[in-house]
Backbone bond lengths (Angstrom), bond angles and torsions (degrees), N, CA, C in turn:
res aa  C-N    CA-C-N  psi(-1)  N-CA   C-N-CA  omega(-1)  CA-C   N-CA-C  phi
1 X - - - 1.456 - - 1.518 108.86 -
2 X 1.009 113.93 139.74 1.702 130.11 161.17 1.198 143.81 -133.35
3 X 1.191 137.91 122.39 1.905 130.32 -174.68 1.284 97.28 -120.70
4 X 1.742 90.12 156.27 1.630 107.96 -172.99 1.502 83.29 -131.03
5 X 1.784 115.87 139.15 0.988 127.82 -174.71 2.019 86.78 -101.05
6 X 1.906 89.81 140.04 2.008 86.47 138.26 1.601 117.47 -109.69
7 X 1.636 88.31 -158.73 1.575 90.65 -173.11 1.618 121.31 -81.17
8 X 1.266 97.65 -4.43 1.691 114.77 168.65 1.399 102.48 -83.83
9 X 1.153 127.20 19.76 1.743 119.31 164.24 1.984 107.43 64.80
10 X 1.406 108.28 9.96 1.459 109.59 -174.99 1.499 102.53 -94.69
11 X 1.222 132.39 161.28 1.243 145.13 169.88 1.394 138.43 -103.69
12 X 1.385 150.47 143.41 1.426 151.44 -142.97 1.571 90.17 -121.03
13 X 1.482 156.88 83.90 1.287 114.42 164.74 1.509 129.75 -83.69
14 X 1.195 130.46 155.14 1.372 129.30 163.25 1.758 104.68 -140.42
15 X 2.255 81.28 130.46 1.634 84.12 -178.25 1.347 87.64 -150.52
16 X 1.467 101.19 153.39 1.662 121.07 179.24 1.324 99.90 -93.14
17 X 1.527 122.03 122.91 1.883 118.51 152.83 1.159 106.65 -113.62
18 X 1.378 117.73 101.97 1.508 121.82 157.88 1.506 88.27 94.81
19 X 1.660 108.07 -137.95 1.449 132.30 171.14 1.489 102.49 -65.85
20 X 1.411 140.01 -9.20 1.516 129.72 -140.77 1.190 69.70 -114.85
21 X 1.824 103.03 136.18 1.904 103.71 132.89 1.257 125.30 -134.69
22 X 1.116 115.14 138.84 1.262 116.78 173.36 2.028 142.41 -120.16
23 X 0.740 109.20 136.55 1.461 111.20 -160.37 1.622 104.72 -111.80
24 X 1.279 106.45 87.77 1.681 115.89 -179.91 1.792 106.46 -55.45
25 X 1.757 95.01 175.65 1.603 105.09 178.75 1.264 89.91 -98.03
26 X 1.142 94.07 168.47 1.749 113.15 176.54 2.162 119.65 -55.44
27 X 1.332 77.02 -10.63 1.569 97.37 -175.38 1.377 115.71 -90.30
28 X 1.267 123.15 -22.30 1.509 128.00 -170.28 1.363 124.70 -66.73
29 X 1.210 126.07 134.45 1.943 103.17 -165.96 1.572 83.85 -113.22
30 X 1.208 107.09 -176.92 1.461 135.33 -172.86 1.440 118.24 -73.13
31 X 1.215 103.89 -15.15 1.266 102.02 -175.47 1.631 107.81 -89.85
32 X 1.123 134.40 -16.42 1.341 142.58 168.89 1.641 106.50 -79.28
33 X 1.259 126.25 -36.64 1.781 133.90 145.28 1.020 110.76 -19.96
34 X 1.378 114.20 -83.50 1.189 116.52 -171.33 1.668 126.17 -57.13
35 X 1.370 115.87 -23.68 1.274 128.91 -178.15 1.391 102.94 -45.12
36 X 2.094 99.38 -64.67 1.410 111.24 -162.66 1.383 104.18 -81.55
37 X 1.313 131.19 2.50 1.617 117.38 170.98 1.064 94.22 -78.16
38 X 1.612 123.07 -50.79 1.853 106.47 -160.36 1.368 149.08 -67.96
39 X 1.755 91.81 -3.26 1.564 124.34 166.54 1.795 107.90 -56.55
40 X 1.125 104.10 -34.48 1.538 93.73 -165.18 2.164 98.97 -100.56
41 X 1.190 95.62 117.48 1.691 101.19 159.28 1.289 115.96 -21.38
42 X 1.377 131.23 137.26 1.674 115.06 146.29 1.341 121.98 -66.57
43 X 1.217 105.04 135.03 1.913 114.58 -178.35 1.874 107.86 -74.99
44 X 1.382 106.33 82.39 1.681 92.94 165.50 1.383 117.92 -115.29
45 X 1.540 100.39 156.45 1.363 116.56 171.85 1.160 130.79 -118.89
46 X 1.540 128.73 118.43 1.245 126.47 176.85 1.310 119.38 -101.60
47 X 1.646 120.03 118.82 1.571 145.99 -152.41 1.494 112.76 -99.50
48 X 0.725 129.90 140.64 1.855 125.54 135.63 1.615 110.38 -131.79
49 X 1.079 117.69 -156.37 1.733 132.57 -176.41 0.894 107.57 170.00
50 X 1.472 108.55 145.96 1.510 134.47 172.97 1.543 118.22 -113.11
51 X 1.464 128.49 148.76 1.185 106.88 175.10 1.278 132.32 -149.16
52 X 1.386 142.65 -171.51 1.244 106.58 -156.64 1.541 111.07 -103.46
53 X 1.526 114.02 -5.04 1.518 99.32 179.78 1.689 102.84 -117.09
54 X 1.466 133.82 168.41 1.048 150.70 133.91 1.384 115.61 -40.14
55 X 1.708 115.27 137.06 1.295 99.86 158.66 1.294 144.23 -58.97
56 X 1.469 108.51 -47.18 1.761 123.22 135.04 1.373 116.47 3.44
57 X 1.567 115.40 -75.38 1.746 129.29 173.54 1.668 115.62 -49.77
58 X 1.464 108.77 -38.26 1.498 114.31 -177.49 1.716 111.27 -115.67
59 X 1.106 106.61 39.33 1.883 115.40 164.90 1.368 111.80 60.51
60 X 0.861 132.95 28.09 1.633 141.63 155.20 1.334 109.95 132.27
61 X 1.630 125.98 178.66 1.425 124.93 147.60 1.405 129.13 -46.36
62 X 1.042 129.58 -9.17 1.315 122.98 167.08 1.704 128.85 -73.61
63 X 1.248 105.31 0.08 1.566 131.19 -152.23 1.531 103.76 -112.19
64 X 1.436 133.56 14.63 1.108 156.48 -142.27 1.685 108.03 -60.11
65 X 1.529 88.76 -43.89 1.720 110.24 174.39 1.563 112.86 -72.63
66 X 0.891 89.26 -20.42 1.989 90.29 -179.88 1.464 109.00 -70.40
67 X 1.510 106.98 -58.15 1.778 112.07 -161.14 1.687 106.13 -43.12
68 X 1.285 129.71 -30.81 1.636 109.51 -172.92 1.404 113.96 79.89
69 X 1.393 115.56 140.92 1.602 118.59 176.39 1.519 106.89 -111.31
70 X 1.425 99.35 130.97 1.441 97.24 -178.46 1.906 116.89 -99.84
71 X 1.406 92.42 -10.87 1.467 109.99 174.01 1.270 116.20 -170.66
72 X 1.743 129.00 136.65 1.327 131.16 162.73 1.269 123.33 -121.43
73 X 1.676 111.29 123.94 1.203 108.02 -158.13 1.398 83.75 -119.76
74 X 1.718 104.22 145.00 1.562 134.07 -165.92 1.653 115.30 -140.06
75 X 1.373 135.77 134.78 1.058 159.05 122.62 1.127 135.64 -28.76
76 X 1.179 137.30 23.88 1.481 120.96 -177.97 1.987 145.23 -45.82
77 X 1.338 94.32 113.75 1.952 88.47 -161.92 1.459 119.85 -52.17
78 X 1.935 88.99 -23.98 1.731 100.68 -156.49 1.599 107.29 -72.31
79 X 1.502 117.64 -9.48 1.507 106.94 -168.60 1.905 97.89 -147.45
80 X 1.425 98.38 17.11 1.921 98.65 -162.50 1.131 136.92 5.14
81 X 2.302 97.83 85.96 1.294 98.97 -155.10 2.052 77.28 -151.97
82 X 1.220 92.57 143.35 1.611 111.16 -166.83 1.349 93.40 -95.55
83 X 1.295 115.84 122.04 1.563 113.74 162.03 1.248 145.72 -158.80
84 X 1.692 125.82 118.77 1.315 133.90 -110.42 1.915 94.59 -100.25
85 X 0.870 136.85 111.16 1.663 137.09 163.06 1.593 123.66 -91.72
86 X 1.736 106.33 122.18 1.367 118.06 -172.64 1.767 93.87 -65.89
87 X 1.477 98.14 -175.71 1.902 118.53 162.47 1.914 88.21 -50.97
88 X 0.952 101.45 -90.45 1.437 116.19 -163.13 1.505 114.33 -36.63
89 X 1.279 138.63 -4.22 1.187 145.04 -168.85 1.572 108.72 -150.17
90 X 1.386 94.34 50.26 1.389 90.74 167.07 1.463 134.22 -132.53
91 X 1.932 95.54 10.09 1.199 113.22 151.30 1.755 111.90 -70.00
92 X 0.867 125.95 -29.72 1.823 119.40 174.27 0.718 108.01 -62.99
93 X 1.633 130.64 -28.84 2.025 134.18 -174.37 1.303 86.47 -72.73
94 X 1.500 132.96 -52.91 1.402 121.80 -172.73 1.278 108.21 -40.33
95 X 1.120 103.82 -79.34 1.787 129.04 -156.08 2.131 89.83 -49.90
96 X 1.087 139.84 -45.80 1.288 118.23 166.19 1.808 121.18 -64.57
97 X 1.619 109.15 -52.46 1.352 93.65 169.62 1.536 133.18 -55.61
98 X 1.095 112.81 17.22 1.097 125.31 -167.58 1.339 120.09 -99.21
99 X 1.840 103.84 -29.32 1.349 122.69 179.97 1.567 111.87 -97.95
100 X 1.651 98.94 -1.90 1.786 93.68 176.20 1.281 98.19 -93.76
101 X 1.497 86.86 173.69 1.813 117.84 179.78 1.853 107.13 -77.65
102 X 0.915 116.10 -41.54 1.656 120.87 -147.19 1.632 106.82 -166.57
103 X 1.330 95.09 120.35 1.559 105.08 -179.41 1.594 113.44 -95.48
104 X 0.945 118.50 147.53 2.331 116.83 175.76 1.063 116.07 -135.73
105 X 1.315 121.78 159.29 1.540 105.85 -162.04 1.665 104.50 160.41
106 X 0.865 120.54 146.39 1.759 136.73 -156.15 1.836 91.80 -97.96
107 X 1.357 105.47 110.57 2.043 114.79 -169.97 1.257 98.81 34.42
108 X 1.255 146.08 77.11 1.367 164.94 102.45 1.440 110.21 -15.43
109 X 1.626 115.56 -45.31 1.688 116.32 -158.64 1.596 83.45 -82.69
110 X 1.362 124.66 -25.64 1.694 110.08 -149.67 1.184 99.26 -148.55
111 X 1.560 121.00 51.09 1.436 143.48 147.59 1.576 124.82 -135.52
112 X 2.158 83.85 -85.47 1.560 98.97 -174.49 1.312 115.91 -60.92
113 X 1.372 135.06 -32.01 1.230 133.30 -156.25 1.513 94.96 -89.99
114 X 1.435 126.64 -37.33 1.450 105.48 -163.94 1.633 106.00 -106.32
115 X 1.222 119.82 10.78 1.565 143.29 146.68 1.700 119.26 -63.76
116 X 1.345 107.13 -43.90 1.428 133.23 147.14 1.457 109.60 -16.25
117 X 1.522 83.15 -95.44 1.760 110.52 -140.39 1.695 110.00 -44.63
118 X 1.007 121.12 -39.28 1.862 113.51 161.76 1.001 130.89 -47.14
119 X 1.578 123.61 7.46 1.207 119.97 -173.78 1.932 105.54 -115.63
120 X 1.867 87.80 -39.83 1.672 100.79 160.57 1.022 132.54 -41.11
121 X 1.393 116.44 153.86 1.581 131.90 152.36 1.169 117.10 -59.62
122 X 1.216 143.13 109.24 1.277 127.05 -164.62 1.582 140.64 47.59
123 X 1.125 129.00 -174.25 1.605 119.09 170.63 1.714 110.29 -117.80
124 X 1.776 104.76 62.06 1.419 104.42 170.50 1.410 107.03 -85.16
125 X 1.335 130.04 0.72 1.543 123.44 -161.89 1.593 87.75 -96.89
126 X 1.786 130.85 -1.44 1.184 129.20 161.92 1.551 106.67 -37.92
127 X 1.370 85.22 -71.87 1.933 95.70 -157.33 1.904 111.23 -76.90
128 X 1.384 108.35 5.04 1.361 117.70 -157.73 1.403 104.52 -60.46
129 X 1.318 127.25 155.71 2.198 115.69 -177.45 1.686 84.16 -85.33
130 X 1.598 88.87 139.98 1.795 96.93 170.07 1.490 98.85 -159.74
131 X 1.650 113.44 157.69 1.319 114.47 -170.54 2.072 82.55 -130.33
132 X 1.256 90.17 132.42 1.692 100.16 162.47 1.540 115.58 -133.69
133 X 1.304 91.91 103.80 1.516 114.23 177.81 1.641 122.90 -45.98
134 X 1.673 105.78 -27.62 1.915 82.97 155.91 1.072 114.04 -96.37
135 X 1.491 129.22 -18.18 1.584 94.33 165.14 1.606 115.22 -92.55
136 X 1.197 126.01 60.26 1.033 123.05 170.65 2.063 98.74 -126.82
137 X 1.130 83.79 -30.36 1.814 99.41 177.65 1.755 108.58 -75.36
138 X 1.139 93.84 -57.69 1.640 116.80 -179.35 1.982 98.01 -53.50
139 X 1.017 133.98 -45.09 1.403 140.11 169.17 1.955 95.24 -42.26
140 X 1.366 99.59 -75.54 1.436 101.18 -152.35 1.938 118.61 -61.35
141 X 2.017 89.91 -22.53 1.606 103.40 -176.31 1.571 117.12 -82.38
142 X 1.768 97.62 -28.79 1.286 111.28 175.27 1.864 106.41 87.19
143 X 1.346 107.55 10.69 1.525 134.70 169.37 1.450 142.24 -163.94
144 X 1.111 113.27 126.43 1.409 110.59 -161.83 1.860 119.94 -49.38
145 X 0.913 124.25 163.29 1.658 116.32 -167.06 2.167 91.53 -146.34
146 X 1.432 88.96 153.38 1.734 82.94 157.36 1.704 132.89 -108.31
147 X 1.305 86.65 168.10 1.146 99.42 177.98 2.066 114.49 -40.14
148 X 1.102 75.70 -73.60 1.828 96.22 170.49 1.975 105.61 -25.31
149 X 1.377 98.30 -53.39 1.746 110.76 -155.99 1.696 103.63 -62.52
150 X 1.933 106.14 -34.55 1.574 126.72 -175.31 1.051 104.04 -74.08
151 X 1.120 136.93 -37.52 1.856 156.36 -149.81 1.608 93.55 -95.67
152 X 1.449 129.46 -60.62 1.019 123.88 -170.17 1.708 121.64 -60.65
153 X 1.934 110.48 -56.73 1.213 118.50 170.52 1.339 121.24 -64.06
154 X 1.256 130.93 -33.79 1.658 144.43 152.72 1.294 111.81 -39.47
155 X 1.194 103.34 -107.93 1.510 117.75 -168.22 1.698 108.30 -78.54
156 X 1.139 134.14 -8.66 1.067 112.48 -176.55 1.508 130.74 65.79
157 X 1.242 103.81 38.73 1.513 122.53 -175.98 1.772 90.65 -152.96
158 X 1.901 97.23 166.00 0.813 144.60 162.02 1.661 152.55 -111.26
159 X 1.358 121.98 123.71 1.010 126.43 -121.75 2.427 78.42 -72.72
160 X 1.287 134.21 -169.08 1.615 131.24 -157.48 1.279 95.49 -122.94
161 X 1.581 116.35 -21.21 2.004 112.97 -174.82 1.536 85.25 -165.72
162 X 1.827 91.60 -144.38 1.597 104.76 -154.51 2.006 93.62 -147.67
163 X 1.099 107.16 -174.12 1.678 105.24 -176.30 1.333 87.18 -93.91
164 X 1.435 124.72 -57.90 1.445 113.17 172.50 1.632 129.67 -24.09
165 X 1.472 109.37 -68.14 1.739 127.44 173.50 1.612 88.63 -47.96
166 X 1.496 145.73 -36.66 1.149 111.64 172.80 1.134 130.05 -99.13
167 X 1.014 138.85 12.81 1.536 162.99 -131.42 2.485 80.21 -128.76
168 X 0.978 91.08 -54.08 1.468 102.21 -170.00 1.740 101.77 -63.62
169 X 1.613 118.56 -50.34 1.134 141.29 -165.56 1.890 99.09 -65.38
170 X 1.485 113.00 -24.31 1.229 123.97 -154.02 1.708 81.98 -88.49
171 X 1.265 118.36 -54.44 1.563 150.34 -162.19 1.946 75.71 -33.38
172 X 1.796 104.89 -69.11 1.301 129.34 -146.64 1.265 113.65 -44.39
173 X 1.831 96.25 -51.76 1.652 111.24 -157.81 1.632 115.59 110.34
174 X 1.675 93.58 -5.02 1.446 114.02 160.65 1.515 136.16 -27.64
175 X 1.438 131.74 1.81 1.191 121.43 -134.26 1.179 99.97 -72.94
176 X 1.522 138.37 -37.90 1.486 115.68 -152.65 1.410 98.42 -78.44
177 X 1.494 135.16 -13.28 1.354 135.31 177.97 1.651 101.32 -61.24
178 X 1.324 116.37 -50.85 1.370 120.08 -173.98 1.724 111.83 -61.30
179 X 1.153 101.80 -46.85 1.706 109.80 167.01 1.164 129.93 -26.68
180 X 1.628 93.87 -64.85 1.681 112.16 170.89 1.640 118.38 -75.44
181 X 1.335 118.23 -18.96 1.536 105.16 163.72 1.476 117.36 -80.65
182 X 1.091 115.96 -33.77 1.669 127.09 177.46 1.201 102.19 -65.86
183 X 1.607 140.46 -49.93 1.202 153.37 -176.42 2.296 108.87 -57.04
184 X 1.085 85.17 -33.79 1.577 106.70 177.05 1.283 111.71 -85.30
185 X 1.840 120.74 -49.82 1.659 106.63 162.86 1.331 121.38 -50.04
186 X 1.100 126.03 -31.60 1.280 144.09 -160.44 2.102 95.96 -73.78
187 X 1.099 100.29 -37.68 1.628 109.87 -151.39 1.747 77.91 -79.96
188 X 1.318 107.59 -50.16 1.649 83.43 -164.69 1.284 104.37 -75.67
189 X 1.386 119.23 -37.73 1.566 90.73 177.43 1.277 133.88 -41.09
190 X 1.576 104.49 -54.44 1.531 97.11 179.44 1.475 122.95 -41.30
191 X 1.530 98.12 -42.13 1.732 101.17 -164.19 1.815 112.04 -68.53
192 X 1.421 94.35 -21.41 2.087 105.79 169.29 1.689 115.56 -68.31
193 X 1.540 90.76 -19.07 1.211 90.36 -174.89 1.928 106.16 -93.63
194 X 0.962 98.53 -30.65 1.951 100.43 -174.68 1.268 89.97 -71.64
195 X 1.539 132.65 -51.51 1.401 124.78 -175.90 1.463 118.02 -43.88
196 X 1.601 93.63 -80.38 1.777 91.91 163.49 1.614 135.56 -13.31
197 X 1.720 94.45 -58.98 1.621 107.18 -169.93 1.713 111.25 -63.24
198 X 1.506 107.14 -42.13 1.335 144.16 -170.33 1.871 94.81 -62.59
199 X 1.542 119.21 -80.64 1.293 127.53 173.34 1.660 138.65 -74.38
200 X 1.264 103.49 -6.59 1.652 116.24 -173.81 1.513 109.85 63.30
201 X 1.508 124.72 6.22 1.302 111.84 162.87 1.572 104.03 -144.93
202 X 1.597 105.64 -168.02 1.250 120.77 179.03 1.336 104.56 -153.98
203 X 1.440 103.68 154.79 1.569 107.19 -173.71 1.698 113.39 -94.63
204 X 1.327 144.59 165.34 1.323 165.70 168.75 1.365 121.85 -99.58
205 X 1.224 129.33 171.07 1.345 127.12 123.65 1.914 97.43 -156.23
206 X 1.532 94.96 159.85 1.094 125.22 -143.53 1.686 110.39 -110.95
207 X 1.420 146.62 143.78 1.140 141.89 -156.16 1.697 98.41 -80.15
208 X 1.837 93.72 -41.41 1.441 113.11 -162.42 1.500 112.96 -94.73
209 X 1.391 130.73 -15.29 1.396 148.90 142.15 1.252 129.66 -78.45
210 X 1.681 124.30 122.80 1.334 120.85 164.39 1.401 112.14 -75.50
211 X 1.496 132.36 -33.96 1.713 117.37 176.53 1.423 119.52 -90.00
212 X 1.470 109.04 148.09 1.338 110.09 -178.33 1.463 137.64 -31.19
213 X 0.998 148.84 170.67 1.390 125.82 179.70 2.028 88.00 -155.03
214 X 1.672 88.44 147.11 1.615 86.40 -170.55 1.401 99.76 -117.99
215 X 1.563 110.44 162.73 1.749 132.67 172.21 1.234 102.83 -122.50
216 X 1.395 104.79 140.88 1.448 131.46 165.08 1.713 95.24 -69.73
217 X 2.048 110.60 138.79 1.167 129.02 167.84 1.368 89.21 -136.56
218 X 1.756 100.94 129.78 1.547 113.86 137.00 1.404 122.16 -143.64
219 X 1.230 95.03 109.28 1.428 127.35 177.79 1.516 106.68 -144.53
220 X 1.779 101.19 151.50 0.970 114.72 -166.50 2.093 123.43 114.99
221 X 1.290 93.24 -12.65 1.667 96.10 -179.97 1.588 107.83 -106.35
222 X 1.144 94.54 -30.75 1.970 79.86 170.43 1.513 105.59 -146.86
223 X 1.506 120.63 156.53 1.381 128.77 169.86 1.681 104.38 -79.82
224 X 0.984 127.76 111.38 1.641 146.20 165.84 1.942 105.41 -87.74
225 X 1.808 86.00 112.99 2.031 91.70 159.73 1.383 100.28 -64.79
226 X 1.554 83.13 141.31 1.907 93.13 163.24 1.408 122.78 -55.88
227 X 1.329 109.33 -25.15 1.620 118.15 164.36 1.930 124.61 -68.62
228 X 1.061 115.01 -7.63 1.118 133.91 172.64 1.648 97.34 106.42
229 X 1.557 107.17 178.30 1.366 117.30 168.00 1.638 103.45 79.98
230 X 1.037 105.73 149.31 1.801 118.24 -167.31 1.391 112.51 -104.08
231 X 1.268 104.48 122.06 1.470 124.83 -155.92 1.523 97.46 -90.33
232 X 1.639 125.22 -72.36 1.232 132.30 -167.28 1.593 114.66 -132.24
233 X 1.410 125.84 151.42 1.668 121.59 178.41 1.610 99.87 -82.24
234 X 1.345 105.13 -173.23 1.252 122.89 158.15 1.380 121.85 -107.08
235 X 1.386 141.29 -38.79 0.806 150.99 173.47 1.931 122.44 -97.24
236 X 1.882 101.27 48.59 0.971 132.65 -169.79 2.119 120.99 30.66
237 X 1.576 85.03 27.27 1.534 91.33 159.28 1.985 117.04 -82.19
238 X 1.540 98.04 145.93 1.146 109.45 150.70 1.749 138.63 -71.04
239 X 1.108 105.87 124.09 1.493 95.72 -176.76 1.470 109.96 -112.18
């Protein structure tokens, strides 16, 4: 979106929704904006990846670009349809994430995304809006927690393997095994995430506690760039 002010303090807007564009008169206020943004859904996607080396294999965590993806399995809100991408097909994952609003995903900022980016066009998935649910948890606990620990007190499920078991599966030639476990991280995330959005918390459990223990979530009121600053509303406000 963009506006051009004149010297009468009035405004020009132009904004793309979806396939639609439109280019208002100088007369149009915001409140008719917002109308036609809120027609269209937000486009999110919920991600994970698997990959093919150990950190071990590529000289520590710092080596992020080395490990290789051996599969990325994705969520899409806009058509609710699960769908799994080899190495070789993961320029097409681009070319759709590309058309969403907001990516989600369990350490997204300080895995998938920079495990990613060698495969991209550039580094626009820098500034891209994304919500990552442990560090959004990890903020409020003041320590990181797993996946497994949210999944269990939450939903009452369990996560199907481990990165290791696919790391091994990769070894095999395994892939559709890897598919379906990546395809399954993916499932609970999302569902931690509707809970969350849905209840304002999420449940725990604890090494040193047998009863659950809960976190404050708020997410869900605005799309935030990973660069800071507020990209899009939810409730088809402008920010």
């Amino acid at each position: 979106m963009r506006a051009s002010s004149s010297s009468l303090g009035t405004f020009a807007l132009h904004i793309r929704v979806g396939t639609l564009s439109i280019s208002s008169p100088s007369l149009l206020n915001c409140k008719e904006v917002l109308v036609v943004y809120s027609r269209r859904m937000i486009r999110e996607v919920v991600i994970d990846i698997e990959t093919k080396k150990s950190f071990e294999e590529v000289g520590g965590q710092e080596h992020l670009d080395k490990l290789g993806v051996s599969v990325v399995g994705a969520y899409f809100y806009e058509d609710n349809s699960y769908c799994a991408y080899e190495e070789h097909e993961i320029s097409l994952f681009e070319e759709r994430l590309m058309r969403c609003d907001r990516i989600i995903g369990f350490n997204i900022n300080h895995f998938d995304i920079p495990v990613l980016l060698p495969y991209f066009r550039g580094e626009w998935i820098n500034e891209f809006p994304r919500l990552d649910l442990l560090q959004e948890v990890a903020k409020k606990l003041g320590h990181r927690i797993s996946l497994d620990s949210l999944a269990s007190a939450t939903l009452n499920a369990k996560k199907s393997g481990n990165g290791l078991q696919a790391l091994a599966w990769y070894k095999e030639g395994k892939i559709d095994l890897i598919k379906k476990y990546c395809l399954d991280d993916v499932r609970i995330t999302k569902e931690l995430y509707e809970y969350g959005k849905k209840n304002q918390k999420l449940f725990y459990t604890s090494y040193f506690k047998t009863e659950k223990l809960t976190v404050a979530t708020e997410w869900g009121d605005t799309i935030q760039r990973a660069g800071g600053g507020v990209a899009i509303g939810f409730q088809g406000r402008l920010l």
